[in-house]
N, CA, C and O atoms as a Tripos MOL2 file, in Angstrom:
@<TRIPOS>MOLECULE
protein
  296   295    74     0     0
PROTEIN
NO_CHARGES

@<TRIPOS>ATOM
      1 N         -50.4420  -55.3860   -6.5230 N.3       1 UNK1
      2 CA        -50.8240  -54.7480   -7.7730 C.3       1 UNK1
      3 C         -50.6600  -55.7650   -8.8940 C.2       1 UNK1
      4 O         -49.7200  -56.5590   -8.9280 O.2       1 UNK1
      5 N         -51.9520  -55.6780  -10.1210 N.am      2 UNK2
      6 CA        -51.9550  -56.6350  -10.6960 C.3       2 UNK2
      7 C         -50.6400  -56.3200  -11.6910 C.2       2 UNK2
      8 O         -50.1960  -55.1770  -11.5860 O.2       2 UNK2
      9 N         -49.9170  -57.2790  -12.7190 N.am      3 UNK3
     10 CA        -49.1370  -57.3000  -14.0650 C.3       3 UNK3
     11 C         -49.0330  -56.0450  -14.7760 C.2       3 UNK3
     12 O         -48.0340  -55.3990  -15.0920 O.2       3 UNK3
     13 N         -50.5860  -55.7740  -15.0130 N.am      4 UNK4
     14 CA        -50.9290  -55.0330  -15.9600 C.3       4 UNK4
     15 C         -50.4650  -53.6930  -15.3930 C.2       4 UNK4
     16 O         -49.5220  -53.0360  -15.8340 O.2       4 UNK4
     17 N         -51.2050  -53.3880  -14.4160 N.am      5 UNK5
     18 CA        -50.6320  -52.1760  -13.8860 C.3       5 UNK5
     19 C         -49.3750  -51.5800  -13.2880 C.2       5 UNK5
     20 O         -49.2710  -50.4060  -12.9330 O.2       5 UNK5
     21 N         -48.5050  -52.4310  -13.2170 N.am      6 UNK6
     22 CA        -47.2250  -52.4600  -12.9840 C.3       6 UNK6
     23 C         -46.7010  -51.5460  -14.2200 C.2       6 UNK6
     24 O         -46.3730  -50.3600  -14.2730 O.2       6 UNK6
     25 N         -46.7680  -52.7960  -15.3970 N.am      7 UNK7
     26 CA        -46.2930  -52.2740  -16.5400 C.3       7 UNK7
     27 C         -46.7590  -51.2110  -17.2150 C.2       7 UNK7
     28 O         -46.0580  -51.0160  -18.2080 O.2       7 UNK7
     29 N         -47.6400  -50.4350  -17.1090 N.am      8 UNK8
     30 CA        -48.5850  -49.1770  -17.1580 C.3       8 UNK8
     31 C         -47.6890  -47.9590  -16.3060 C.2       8 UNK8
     32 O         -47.5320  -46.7720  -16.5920 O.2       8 UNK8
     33 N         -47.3610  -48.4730  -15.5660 N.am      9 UNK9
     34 CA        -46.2920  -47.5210  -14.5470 C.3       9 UNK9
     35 C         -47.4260  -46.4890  -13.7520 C.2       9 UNK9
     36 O         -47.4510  -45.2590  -13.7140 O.2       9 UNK9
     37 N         -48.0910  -47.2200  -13.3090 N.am     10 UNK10
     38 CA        -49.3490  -46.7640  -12.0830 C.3      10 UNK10
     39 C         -48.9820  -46.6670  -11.1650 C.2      10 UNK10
     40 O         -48.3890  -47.6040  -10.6300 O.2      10 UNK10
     41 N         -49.2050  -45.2390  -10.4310 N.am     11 UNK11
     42 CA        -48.7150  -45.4480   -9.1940 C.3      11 UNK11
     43 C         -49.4470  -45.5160   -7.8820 C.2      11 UNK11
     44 O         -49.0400  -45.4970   -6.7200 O.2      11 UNK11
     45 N         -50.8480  -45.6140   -8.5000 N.am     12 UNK12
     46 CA        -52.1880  -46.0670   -7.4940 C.3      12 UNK12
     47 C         -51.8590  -47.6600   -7.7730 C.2      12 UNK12
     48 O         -51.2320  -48.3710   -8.5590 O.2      12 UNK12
     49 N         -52.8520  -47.7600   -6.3970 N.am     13 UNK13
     50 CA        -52.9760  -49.7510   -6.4410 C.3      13 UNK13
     51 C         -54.5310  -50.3030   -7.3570 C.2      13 UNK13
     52 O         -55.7110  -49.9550   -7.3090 O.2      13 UNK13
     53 N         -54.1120  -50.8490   -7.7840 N.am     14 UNK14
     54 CA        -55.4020  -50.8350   -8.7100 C.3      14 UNK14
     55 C         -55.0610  -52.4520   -8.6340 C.2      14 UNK14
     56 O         -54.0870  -53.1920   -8.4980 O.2      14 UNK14
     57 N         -57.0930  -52.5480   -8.8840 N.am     15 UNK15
     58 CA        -57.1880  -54.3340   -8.5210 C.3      15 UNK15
     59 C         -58.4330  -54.8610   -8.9270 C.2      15 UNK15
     60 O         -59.2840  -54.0770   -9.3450 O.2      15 UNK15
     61 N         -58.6350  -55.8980   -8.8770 N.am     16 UNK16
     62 CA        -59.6120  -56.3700   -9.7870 C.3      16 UNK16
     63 C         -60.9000  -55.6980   -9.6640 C.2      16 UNK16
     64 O         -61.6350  -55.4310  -10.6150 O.2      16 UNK16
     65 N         -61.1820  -55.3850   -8.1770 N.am     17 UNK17
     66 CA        -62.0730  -54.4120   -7.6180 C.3      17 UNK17
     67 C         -62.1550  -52.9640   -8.7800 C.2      17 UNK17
     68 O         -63.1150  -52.5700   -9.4400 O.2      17 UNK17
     69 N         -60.6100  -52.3680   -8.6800 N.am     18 UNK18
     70 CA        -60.8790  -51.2640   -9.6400 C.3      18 UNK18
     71 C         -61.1250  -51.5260  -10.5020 C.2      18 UNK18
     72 O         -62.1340  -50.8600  -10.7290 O.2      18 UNK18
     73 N         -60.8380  -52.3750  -11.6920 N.am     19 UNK19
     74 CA        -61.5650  -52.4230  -13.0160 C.3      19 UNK19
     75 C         -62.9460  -52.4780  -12.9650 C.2      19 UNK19
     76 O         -63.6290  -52.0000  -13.8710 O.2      19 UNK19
     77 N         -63.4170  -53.0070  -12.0070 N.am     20 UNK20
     78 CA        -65.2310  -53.4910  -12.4570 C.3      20 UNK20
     79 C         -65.6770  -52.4770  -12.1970 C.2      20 UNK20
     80 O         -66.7230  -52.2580  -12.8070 O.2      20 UNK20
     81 N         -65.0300  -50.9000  -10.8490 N.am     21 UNK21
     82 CA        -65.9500  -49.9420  -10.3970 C.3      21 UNK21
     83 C         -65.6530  -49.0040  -11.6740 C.2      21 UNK21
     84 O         -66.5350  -48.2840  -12.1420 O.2      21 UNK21
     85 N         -64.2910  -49.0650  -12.2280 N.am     22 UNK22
     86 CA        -63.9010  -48.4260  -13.0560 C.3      22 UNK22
     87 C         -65.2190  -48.9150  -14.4010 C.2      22 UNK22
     88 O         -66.0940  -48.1130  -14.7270 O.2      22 UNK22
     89 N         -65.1590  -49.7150  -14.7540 N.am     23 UNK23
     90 CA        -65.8180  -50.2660  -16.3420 C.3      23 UNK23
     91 C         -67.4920  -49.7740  -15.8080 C.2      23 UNK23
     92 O         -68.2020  -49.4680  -16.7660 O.2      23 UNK23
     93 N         -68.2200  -49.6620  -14.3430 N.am     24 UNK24
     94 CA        -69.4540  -49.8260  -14.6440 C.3      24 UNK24
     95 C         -69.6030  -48.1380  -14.6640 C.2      24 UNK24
     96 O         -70.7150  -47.6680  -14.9050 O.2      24 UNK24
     97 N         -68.4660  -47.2460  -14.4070 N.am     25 UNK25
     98 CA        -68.6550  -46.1190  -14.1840 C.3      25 UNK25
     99 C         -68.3320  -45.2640  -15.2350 C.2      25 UNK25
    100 O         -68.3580  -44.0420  -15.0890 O.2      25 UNK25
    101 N         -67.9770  -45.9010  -16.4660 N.am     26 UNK26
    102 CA        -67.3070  -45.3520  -17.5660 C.3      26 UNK26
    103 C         -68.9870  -46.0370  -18.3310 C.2      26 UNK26
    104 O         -69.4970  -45.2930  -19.1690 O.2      26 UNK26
    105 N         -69.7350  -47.3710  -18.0150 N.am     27 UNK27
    106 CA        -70.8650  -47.5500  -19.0130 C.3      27 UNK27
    107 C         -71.8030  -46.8910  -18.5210 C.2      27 UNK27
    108 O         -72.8920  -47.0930  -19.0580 O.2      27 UNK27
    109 N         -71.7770  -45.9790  -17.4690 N.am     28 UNK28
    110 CA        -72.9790  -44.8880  -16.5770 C.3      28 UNK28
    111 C         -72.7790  -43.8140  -17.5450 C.2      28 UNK28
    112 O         -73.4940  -43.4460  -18.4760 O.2      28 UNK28
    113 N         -71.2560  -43.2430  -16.9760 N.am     29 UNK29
    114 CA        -70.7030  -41.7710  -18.0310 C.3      29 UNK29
    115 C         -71.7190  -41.7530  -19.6400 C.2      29 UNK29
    116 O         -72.4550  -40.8720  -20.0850 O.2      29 UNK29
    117 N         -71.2670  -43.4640  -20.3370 N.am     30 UNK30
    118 CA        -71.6610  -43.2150  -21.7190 C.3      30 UNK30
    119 C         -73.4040  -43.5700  -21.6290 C.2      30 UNK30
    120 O         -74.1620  -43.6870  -22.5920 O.2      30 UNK30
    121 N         -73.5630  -43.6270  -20.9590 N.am     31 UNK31
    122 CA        -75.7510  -43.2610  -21.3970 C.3      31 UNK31
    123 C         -76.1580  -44.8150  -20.7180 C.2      31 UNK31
    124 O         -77.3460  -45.0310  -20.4780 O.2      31 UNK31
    125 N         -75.3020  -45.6960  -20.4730 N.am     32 UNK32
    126 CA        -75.7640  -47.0580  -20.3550 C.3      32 UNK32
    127 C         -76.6900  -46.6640  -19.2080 C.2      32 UNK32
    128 O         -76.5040  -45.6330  -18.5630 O.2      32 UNK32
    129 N         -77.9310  -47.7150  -18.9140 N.am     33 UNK33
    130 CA        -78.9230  -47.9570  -18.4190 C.3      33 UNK33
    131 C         -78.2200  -48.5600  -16.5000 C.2      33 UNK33
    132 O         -77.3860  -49.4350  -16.2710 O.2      33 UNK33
    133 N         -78.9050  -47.7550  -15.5810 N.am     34 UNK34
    134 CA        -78.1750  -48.9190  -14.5070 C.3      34 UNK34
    135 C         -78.9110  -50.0680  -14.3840 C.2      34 UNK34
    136 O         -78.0990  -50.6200  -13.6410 O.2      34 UNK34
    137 N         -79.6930  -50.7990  -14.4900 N.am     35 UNK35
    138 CA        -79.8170  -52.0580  -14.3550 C.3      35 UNK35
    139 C         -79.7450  -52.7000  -15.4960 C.2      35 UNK35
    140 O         -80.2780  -53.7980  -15.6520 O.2      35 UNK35
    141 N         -79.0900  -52.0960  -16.4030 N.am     36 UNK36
    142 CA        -78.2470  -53.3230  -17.4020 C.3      36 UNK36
    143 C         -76.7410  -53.2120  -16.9140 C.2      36 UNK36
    144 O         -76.1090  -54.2590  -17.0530 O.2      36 UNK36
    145 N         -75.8660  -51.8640  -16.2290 N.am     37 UNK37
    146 CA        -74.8380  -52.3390  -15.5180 C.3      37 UNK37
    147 C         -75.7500  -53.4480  -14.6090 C.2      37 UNK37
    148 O         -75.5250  -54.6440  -14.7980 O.2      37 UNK37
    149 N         -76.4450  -53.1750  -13.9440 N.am     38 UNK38
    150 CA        -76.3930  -54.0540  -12.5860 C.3      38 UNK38
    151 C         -76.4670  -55.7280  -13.3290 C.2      38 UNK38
    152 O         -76.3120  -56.6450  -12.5220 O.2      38 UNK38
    153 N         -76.6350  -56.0170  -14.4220 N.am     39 UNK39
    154 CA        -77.3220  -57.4100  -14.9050 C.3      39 UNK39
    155 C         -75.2500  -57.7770  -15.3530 C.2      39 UNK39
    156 O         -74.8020  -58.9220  -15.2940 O.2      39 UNK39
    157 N         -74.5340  -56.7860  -15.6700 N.am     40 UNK40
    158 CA        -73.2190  -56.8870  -16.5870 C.3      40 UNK40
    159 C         -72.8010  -57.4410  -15.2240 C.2      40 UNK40
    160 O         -72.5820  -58.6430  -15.0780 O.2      40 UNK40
    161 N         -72.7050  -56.6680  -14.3540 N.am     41 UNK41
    162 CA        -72.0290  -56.8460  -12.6980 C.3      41 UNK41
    163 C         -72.4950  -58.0540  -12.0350 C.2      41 UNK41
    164 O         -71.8290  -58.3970  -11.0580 O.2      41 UNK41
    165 N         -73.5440  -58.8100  -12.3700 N.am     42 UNK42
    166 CA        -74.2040  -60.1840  -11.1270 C.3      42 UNK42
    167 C         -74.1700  -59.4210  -10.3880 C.2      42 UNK42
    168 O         -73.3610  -59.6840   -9.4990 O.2      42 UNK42
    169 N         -75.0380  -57.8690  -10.1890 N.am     43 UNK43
    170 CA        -75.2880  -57.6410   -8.6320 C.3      43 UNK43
    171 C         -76.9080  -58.2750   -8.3830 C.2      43 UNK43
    172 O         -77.5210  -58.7560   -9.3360 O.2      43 UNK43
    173 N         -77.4430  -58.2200   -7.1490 N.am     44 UNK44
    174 CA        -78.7160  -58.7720   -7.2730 C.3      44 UNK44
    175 C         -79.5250  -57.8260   -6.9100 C.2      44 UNK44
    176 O         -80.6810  -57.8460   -7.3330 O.2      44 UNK44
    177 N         -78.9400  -56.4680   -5.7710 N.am     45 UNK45
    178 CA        -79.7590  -55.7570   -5.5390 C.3      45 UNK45
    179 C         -78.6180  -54.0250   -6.1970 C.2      45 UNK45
    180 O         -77.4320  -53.6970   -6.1840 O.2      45 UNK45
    181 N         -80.0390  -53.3720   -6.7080 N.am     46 UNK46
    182 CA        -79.0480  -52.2750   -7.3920 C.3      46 UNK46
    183 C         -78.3670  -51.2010   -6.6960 C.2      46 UNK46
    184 O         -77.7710  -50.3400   -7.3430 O.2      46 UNK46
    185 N         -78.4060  -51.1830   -5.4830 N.am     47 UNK47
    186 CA        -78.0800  -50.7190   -4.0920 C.3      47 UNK47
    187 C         -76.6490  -50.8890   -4.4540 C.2      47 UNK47
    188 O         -75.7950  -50.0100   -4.3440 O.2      47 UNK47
    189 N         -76.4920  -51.8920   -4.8190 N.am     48 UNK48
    190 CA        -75.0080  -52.4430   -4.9040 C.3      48 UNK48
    191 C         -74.0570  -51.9960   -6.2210 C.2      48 UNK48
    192 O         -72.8460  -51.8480   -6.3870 O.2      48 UNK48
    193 N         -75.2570  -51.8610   -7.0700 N.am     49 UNK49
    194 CA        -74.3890  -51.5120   -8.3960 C.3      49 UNK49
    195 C         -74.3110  -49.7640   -8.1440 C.2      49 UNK49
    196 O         -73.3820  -49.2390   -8.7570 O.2      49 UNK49
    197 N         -75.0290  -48.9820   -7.4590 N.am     50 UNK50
    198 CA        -75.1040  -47.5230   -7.2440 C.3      50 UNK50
    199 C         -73.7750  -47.3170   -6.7960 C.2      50 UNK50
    200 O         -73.0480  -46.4300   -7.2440 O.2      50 UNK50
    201 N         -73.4350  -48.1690   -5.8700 N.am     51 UNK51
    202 CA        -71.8590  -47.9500   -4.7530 C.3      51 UNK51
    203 C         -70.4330  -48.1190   -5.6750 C.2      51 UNK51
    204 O         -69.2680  -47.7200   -5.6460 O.2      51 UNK51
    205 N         -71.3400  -49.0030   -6.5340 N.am     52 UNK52
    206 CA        -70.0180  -48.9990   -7.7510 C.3      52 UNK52
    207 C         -69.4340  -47.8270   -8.9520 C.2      52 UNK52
    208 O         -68.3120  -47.6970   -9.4420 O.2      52 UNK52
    209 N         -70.5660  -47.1490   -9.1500 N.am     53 UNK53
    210 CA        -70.5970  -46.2340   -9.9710 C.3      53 UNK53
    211 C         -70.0950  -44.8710   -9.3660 C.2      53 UNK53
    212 O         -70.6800  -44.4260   -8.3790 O.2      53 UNK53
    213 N         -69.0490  -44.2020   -9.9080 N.am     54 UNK54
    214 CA        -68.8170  -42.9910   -9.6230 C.3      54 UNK54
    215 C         -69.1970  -41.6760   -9.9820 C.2      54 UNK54
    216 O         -68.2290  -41.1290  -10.5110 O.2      54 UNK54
    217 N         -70.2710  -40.8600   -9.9220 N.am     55 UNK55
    218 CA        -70.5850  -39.5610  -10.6830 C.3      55 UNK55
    219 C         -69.6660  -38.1300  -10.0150 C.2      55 UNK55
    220 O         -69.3410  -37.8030   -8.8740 O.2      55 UNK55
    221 N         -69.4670  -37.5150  -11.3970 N.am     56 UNK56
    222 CA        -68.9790  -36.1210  -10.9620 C.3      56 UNK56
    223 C         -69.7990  -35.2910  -11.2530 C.2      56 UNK56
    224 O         -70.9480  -35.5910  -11.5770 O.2      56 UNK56
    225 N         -69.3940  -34.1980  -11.1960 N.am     57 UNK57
    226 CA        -70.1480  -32.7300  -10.8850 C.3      57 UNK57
    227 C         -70.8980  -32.8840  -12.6650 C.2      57 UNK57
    228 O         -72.0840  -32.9310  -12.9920 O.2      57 UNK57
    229 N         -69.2730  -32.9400  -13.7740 N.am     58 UNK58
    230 CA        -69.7680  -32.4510  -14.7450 C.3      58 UNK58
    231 C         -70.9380  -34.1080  -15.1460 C.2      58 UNK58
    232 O         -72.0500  -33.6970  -15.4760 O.2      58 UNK58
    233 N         -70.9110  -34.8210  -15.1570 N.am     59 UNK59
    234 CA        -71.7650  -35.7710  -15.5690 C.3      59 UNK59
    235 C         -72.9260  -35.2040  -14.8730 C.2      59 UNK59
    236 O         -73.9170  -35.6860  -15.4200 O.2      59 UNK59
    237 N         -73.2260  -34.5260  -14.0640 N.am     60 UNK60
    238 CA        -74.9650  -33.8740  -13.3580 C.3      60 UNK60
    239 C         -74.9090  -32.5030  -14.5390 C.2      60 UNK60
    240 O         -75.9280  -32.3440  -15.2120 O.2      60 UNK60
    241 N         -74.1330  -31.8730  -14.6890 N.am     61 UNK61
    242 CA        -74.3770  -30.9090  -15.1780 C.3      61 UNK61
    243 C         -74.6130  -31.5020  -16.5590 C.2      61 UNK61
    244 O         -75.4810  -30.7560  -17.0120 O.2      61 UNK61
    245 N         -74.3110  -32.5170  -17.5990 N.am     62 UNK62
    246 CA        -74.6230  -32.7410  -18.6030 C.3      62 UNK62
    247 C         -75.7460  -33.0550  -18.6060 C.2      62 UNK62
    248 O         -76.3690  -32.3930  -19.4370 O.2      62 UNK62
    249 N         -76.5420  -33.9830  -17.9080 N.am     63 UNK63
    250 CA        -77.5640  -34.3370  -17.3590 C.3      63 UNK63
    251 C         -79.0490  -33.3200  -17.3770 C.2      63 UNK63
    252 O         -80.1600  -33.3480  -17.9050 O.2      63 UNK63
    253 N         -78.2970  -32.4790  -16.4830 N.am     64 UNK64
    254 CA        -79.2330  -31.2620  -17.1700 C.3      64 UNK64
    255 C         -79.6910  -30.6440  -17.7100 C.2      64 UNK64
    256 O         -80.8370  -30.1950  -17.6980 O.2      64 UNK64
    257 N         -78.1160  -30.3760  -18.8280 N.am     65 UNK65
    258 CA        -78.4120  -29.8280  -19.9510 C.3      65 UNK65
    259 C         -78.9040  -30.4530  -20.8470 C.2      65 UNK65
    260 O         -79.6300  -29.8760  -21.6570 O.2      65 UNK65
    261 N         -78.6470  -31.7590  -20.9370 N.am     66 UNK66
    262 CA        -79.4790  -32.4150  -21.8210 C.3      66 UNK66
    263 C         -81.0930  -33.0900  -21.6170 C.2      66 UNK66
    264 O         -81.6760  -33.6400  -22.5510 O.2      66 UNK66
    265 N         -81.7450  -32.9280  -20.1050 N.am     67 UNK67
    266 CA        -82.7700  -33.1560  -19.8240 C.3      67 UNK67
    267 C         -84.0110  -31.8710  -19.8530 C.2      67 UNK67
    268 O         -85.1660  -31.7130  -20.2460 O.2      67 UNK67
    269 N         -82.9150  -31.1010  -19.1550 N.am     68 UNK68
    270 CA        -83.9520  -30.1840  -18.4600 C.3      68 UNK68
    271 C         -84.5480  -29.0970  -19.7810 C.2      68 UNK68
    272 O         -83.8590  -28.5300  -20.6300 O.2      68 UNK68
    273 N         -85.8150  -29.0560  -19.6300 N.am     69 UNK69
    274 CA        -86.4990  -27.8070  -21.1060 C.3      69 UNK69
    275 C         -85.6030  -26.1950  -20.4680 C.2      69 UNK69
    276 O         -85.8370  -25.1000  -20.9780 O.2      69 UNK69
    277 N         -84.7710  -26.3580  -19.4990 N.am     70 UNK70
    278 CA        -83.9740  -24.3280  -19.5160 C.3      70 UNK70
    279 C         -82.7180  -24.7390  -19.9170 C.2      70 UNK70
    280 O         -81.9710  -23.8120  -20.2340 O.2      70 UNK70
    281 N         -82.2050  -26.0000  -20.0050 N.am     71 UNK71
    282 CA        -81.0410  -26.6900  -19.7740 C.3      71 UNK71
    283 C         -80.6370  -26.4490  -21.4430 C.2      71 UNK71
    284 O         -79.4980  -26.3440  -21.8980 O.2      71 UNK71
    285 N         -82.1020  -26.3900  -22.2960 N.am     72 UNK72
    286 CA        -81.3800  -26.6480  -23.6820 C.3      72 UNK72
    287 C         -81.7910  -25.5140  -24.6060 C.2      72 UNK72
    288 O         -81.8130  -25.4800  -25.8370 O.2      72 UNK72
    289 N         -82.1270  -24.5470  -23.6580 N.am     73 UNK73
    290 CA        -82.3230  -23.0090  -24.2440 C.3      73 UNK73
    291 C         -80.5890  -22.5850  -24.5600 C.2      73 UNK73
    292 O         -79.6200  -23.0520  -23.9610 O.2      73 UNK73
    293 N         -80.5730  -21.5850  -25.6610 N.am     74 UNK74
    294 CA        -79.2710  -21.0090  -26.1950 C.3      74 UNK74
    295 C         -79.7520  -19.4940  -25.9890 C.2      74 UNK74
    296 O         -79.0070  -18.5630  -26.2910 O.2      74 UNK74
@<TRIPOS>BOND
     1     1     2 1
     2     2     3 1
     3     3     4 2
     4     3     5 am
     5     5     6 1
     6     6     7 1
     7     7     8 2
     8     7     9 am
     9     9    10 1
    10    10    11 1
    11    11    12 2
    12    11    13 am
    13    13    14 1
    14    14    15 1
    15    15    16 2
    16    15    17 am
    17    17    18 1
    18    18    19 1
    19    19    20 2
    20    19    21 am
    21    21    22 1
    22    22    23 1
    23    23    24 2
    24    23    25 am
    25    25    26 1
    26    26    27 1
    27    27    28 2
    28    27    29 am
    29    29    30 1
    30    30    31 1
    31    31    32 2
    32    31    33 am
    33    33    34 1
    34    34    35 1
    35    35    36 2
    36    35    37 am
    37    37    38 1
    38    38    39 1
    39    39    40 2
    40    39    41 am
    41    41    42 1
    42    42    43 1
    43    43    44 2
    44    43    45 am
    45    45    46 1
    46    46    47 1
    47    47    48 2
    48    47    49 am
    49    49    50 1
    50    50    51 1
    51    51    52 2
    52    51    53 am
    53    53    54 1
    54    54    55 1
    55    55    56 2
    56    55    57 am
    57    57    58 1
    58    58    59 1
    59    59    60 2
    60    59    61 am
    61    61    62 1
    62    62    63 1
    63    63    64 2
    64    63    65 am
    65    65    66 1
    66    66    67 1
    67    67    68 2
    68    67    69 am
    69    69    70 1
    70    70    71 1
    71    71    72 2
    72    71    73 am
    73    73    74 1
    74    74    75 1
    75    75    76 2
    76    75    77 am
    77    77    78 1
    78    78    79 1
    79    79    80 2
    80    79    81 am
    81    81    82 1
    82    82    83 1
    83    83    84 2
    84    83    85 am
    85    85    86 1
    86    86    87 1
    87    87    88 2
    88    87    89 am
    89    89    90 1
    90    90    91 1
    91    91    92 2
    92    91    93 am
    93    93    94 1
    94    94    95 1
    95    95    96 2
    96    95    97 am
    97    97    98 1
    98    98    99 1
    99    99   100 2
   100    99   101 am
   101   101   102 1
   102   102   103 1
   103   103   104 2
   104   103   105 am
   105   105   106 1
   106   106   107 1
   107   107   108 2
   108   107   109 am
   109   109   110 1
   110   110   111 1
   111   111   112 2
   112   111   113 am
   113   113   114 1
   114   114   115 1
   115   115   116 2
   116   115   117 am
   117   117   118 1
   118   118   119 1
   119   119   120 2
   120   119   121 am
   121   121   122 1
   122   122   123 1
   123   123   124 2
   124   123   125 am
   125   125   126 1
   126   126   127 1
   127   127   128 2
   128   127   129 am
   129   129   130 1
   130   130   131 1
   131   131   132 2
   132   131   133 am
   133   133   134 1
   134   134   135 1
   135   135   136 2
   136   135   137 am
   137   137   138 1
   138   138   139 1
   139   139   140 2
   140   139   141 am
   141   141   142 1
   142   142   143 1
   143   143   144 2
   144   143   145 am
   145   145   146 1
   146   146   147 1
   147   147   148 2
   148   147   149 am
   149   149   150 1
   150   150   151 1
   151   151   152 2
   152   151   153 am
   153   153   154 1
   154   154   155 1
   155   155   156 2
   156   155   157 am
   157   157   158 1
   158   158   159 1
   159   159   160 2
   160   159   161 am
   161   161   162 1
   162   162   163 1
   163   163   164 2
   164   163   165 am
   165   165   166 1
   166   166   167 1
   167   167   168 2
   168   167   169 am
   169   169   170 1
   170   170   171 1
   171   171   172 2
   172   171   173 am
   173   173   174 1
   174   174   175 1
   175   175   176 2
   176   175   177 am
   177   177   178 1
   178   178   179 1
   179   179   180 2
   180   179   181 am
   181   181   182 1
   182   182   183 1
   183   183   184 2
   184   183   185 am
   185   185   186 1
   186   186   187 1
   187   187   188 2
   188   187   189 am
   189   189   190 1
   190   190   191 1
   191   191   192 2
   192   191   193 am
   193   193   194 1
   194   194   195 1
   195   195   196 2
   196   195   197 am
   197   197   198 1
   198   198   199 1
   199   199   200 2
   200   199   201 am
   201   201   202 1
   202   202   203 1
   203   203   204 2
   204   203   205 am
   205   205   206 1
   206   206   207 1
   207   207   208 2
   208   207   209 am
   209   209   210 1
   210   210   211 1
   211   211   212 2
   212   211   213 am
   213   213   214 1
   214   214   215 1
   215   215   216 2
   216   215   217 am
   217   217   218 1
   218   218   219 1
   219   219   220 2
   220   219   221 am
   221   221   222 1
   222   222   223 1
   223   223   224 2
   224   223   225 am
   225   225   226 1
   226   226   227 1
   227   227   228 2
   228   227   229 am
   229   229   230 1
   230   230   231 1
   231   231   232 2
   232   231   233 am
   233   233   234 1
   234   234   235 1
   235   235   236 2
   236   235   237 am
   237   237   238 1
   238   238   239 1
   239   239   240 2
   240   239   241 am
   241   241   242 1
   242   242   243 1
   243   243   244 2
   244   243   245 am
   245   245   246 1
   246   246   247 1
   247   247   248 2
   248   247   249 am
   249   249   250 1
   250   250   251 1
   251   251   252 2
   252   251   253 am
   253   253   254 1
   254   254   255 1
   255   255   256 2
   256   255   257 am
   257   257   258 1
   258   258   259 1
   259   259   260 2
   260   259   261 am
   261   261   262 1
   262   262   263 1
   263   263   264 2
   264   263   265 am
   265   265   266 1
   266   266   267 1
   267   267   268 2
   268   267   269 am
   269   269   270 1
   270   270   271 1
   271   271   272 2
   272   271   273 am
   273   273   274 1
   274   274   275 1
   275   275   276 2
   276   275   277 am
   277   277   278 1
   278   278   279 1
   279   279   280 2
   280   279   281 am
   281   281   282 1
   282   282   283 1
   283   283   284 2
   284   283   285 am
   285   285   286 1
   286   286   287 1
   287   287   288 2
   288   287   289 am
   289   289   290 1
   290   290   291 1
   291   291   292 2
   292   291   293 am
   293   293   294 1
   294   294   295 1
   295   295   296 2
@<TRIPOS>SUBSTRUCTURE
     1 UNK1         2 RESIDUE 1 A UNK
     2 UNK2         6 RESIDUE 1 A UNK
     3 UNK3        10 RESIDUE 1 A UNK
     4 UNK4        14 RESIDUE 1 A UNK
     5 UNK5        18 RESIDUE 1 A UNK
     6 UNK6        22 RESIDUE 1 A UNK
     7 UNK7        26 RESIDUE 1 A UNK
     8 UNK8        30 RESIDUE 1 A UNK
     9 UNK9        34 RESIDUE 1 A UNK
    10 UNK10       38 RESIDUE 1 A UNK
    11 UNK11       42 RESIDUE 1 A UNK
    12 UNK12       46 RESIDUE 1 A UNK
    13 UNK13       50 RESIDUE 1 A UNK
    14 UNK14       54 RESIDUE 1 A UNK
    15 UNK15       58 RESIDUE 1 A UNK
    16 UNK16       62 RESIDUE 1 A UNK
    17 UNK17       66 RESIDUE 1 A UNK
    18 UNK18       70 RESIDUE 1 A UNK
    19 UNK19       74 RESIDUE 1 A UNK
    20 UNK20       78 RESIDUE 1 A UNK
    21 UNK21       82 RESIDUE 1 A UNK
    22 UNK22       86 RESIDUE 1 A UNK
    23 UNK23       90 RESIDUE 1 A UNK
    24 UNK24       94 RESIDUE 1 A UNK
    25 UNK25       98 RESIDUE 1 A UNK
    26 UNK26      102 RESIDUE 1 A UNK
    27 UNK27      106 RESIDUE 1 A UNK
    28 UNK28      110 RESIDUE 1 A UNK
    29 UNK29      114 RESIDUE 1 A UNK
    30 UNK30      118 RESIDUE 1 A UNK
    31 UNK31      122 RESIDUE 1 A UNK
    32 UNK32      126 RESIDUE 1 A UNK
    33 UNK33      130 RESIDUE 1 A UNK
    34 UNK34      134 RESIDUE 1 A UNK
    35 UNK35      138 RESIDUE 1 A UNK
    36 UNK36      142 RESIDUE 1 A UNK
    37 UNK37      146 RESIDUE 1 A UNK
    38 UNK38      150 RESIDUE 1 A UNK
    39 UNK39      154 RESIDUE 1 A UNK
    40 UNK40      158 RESIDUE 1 A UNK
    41 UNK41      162 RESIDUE 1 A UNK
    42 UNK42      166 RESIDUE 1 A UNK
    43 UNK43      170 RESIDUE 1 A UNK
    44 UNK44      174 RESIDUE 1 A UNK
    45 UNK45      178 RESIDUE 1 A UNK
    46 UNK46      182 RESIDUE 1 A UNK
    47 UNK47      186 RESIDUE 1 A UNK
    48 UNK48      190 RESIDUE 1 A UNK
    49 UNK49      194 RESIDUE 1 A UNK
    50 UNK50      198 RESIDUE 1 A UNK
    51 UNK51      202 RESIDUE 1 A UNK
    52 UNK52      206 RESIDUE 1 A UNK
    53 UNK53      210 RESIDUE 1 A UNK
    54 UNK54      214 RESIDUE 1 A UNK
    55 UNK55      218 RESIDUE 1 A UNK
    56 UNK56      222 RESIDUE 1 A UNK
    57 UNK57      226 RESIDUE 1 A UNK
    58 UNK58      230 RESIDUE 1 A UNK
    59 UNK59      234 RESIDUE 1 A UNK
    60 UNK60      238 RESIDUE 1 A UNK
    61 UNK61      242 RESIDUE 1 A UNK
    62 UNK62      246 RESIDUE 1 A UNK
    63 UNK63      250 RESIDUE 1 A UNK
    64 UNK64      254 RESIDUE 1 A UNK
    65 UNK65      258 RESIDUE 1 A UNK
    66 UNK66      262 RESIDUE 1 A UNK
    67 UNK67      266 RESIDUE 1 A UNK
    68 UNK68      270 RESIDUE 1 A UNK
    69 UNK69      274 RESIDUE 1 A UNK
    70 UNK70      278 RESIDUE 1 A UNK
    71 UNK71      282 RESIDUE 1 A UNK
    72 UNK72      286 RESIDUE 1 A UNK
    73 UNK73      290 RESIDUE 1 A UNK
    74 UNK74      294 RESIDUE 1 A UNK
């Protein structure tokens, strides 16, 4: 476990790996584009940057509501 997370008092193992899946999955959450993550990451194929990114339930359900024409009926 890296310094940082030690002193954070983490009690997952977190590693350089986690920051990058962590950072490209937090610039998905906020609206970012995936193949501008994939260009941030040096991935070459976006296959690769997909595996990095984590989605939950509520990020589909925002998705909806903010895409879909029933999604933004009141």
């Amino acid at each position: 476990m890296c310094k940082a997370a030690q002193a954070s008092g983490a009690r997952k193992r977190i590693s350089p790996l986690s920051f990058r899946r962590a950072m490209a999955t937090h610039l998905l959450r906020n609206h970012a584009y995936l193949r501008h993550i994939q260009a941030i990451l040096g991935h070459a194929q976006i296959t690769s940057t997909e595996l990095y990114t984590h989605l939950v339930l509520e990020d589909l359900k925002e998705v909806i509501l903010r895409s879909h024409p029933h999604g933004r009926r009141k």
